[in-house]
N, C-alpha and C positions, 0 to 999 in steps of 0.2 A: 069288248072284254079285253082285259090287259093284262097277262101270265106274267106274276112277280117273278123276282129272281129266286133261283135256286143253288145253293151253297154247297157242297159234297167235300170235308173235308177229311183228310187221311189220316186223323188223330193223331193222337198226342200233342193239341196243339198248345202253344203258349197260353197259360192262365195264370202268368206271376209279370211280367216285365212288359212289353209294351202290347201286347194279348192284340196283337194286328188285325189277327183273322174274325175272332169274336168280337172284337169289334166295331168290323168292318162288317160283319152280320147286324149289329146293333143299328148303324147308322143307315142300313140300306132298309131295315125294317122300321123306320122313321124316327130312332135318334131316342131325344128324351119325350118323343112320343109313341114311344114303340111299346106294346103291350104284348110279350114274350108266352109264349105258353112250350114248358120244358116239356119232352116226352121221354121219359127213361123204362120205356117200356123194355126195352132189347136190355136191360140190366134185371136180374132175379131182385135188385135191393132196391124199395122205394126211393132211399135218401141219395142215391144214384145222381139226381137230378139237385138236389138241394146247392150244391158246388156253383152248378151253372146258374140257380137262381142269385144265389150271391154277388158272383159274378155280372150279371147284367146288370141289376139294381146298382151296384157300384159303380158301374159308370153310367148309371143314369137313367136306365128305363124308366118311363113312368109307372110299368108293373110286368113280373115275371111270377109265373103260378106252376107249378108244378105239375102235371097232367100225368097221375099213375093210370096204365092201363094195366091193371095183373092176369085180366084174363079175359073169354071174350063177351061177355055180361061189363067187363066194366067198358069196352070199347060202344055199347049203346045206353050208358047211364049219361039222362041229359045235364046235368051238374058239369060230368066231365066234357060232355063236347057241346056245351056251353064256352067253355075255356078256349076251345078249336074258336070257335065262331068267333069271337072278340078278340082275337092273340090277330097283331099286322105280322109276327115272326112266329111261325113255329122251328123248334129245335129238337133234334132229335139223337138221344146220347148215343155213347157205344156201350158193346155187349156183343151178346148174340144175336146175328141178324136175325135168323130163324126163331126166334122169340120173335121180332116184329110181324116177320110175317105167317107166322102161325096164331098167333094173337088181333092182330090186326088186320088181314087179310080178308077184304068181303066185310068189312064190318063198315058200320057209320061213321065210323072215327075216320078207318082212310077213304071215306067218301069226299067227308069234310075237309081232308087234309091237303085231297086232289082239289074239290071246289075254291078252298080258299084259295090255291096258289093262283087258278085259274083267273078269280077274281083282282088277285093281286101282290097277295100277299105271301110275305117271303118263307122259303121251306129250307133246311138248312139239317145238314146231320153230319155227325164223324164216327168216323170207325165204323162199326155196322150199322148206326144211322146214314151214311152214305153210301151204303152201297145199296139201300132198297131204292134209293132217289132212283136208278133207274127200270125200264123196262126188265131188263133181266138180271137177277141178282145172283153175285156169288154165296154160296149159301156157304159152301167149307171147302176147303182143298188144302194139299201139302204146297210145301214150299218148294224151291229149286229152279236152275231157269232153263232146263229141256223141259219144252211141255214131254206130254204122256198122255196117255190114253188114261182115263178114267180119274183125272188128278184130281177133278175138281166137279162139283156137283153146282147146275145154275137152276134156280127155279124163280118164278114171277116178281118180279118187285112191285114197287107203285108206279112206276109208269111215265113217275114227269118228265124223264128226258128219254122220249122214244130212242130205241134202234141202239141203244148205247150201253154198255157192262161197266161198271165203277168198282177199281178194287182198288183195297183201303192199307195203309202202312204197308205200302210197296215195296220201293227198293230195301227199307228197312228189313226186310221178311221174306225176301228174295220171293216174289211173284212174280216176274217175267212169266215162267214155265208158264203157269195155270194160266193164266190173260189169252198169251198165244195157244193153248190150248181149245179155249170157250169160242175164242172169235175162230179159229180152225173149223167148229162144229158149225158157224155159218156164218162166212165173211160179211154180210150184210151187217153184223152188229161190228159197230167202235168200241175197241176196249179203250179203257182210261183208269189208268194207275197213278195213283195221287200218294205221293210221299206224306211221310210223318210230319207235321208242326206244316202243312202246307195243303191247299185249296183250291178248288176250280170254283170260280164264280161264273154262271149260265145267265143270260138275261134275257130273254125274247125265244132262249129256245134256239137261239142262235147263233151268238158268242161267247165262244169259253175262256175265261180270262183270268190267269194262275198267279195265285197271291200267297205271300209266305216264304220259308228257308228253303223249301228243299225244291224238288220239279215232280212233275207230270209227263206219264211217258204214255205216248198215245197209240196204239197200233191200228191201221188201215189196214183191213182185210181185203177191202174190193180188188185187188190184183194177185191175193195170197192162193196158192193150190196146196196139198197138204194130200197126204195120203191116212187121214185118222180115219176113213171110213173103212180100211185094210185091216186096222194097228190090231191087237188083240189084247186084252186084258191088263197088264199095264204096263204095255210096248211104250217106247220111244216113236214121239210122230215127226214125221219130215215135213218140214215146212219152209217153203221158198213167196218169193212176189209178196211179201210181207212191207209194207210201210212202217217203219217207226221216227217218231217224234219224240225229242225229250225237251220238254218245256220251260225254263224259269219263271221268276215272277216277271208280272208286266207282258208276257208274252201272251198273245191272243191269237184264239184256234177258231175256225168258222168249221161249225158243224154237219151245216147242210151240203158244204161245197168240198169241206174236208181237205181244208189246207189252212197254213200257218199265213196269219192277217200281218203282224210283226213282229 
């Protein structure tokens, strides 16, 4: 079995001039044989997704189909994860995360979603389509870069990149705070903050490799101590032994080992 790649990008990405990153989704999902299936669930509005289906076709998919799920009767209607099954790329808009995973959650859609990557095929999301990519998602939180006690609320995502937290227009929206706050609550998870119009590309699960304008700021927690188990209600938390990385493109991060490749 061969776990395709997985795409987590920080929205707003380019979709007028040389569109790198969706692109560079098209072609790792086989090019002008790539059969796309859009998921703009995490948007309240169908035509959410219609943008991106334009999008691919024009450069060339051989088909991109729009996958509404509005609610969770439409996540087991076989028509629509028919669409799952045949799509080499699935894509996943922004919105609200929490529409994804309150809609999607435990349903056959993200069964499929997890199967197919597992089998091969590429999974790829921006804005709140990226941050369900992994194990634990930022569901909301304020902005600012002292974390805090209670900034941020994380609950389950899909799971494709164990041990890992993905948060989306980063530096854009000043999330430092919130990152170092979630990985505070147990340094065993990697946080991974992906700036606006830029992308972590994951392959095996075990190269992360940053494509796009802006950077990726990565926080190591395994040597962070923090006293948020003290903090009360929405104190300021101390945090020391913290690891950060700020990534450009071309720069590649090993997951497992959790250090900078080059």
């Amino acid at each position: 079995m061969r776990v395709g790649p997985i795409m987590a990008i920080g929205g707003a990405e380019d979709k007028l001039d040389d569109k790198v990153i969706l692109s560079t989704f098209l072609q790792i999902s086989g090019g002008s044989q790539a059969r796309i299936a859009i998921v703009p669930t995490a948007s309240s509005i169908e035509a959410a997704g219609e943008r991106y289906k334009a999008i691919f076709l024009g450069m060339g998919a051989d088909s991109a189909e729009v996958t509404f799920f509005g609610n969770r009767s439409d996540a087991q209607r076989p028509s629509l994860l028919a669409a799952l099954e045949r799509a080499t790329g699935i894509f996943l808009t922004g919105g609200n995360q929490l529409r994804l995973s309150s809609i999607l959650g435990g349903t056959p859609a993200a069964e499929i979603i997890r199967r197919r990557n597992n089998e091969g095929a590429t999974v790829g999301g921006t804005s709140a389509g990226a941050s369900i990519l992994s194990s634990h998602m930022v569901a909301y939180g304020a902005s600012g870069n002292a974390p805090k006690q209670r900034m941020a609320q994380m609950v389950a995502g899909f799971g494709l990149v164990p041990d890992v937290i993905i948060d989306q227009h980063f530096r854009q929206r000043d999330r430092i705070g919130r990152l170092l706050t979630l990985v505070a609550s147990n340094p065993r998870l990697l946080g991974v903050g992906v700036d606006e119009d830029t992308a972590v590309l994951i392959e095996g699960l075990d190269v992360m490799e940053v494509i796009g304008r802006h950077s990726v700021t990565v926080v190591d927690g395994r040597g962070m101590e923090s006293n948020i188990h003290q903090v009360k209600r929405y104190g300021e938390i101390s945090v020391t032994g913290a690891t950060l990385h700020m990534l450009t493109a071309g720069r590649r991060f090993d997951l497992q080992n959790r250090k900078v490749l080059d």
